[in-house]
C-alpha positions as CSV (number, residue, x, y, z in Angstrom):
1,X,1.4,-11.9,13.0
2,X,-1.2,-9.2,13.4
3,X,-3.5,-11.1,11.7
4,X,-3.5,-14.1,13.9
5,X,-4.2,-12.1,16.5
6,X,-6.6,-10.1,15.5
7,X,-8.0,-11.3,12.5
8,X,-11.2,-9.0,13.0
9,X,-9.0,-6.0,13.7
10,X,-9.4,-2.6,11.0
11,X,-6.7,-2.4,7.9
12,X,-5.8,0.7,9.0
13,X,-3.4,-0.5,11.6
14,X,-1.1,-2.3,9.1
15,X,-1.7,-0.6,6.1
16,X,-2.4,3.0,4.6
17,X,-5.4,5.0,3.7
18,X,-3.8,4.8,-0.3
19,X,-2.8,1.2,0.2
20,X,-6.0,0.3,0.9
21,X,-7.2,2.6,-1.9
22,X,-5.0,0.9,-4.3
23,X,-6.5,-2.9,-3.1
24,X,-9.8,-1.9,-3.5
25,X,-9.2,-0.7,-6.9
26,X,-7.1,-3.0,-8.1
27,X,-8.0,-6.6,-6.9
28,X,-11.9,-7.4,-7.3
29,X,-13.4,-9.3,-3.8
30,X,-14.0,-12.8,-4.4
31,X,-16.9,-12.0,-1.8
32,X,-19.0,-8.7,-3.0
33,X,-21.2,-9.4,0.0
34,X,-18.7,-8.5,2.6
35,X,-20.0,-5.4,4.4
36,X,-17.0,-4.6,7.0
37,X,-13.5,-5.0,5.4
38,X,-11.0,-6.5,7.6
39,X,-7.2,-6.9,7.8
40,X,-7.6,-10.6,7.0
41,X,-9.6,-9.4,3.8
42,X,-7.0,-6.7,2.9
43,X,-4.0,-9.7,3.7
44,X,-5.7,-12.1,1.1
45,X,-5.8,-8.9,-1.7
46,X,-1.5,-8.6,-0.9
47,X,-1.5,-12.4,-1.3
48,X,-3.5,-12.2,-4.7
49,X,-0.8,-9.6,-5.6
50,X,2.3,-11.7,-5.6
51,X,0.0,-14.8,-6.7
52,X,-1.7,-16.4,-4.5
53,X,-4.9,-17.8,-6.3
54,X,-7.1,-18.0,-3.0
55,X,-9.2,-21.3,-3.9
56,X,-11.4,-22.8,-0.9
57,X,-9.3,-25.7,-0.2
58,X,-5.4,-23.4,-0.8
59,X,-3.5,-23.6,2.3
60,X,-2.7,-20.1,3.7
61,X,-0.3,-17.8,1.5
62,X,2.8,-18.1,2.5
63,X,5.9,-15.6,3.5
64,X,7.3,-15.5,-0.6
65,X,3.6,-14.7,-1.7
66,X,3.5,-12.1,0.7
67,X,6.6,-10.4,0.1
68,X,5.9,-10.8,-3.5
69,X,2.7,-8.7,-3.1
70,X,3.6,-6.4,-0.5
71,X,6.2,-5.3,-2.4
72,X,3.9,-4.9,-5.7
73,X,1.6,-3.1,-3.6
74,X,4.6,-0.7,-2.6
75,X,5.3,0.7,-5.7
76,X,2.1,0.9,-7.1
77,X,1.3,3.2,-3.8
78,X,4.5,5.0,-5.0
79,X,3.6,5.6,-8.3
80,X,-0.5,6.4,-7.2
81,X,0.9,9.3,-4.9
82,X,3.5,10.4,-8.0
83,X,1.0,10.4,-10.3
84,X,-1.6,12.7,-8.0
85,X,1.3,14.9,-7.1
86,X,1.6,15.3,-10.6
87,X,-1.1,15.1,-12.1
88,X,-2.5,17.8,-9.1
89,X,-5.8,16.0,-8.1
């Protein structure tokens, strides 16, 4: 809902510094060019998570492709901040 909003609005206000950590690492940008990152950007990564293929002419992801990512996305945040509590870095 933020997103329709705001669709030019920073990540940070739906998602966390290591979220956004793990997104950039993990899903590449179909567009390198893009200089300022926004929550729509970040949205479509989540969506790419639980599936979503993100063609030009694919409707929007919808609330199952979401959740699906968003919930990826969770415990791979979980197991990043494990992982540096463990590993001490």
């Amino acid at each position: 809902m933020l997103n329709r909003s705001a669709p030019d609005a920073l990540p940070t206000l739906a998602l966390t510094a290591t979220e956004i950590t793990v997104l950039d690492r993990l899903v590449s940008d179909n567009k390198p060019q893009v200089r300022r990152k926004t929550l729509a950007h970040y949205l479509t990564k989540i969506a790419r998570l639980g599936g979503y293929l993100a063609r030009p002419n694919d409707p929007p992801p919808g609330n199952k492709v979401m959740w699906r990512g968003l919930s990826r996305l969770t415990g791979i945040a979980i197991g990043a901040m494990v992982g540096a509590k463990i590993v001490g870095n």
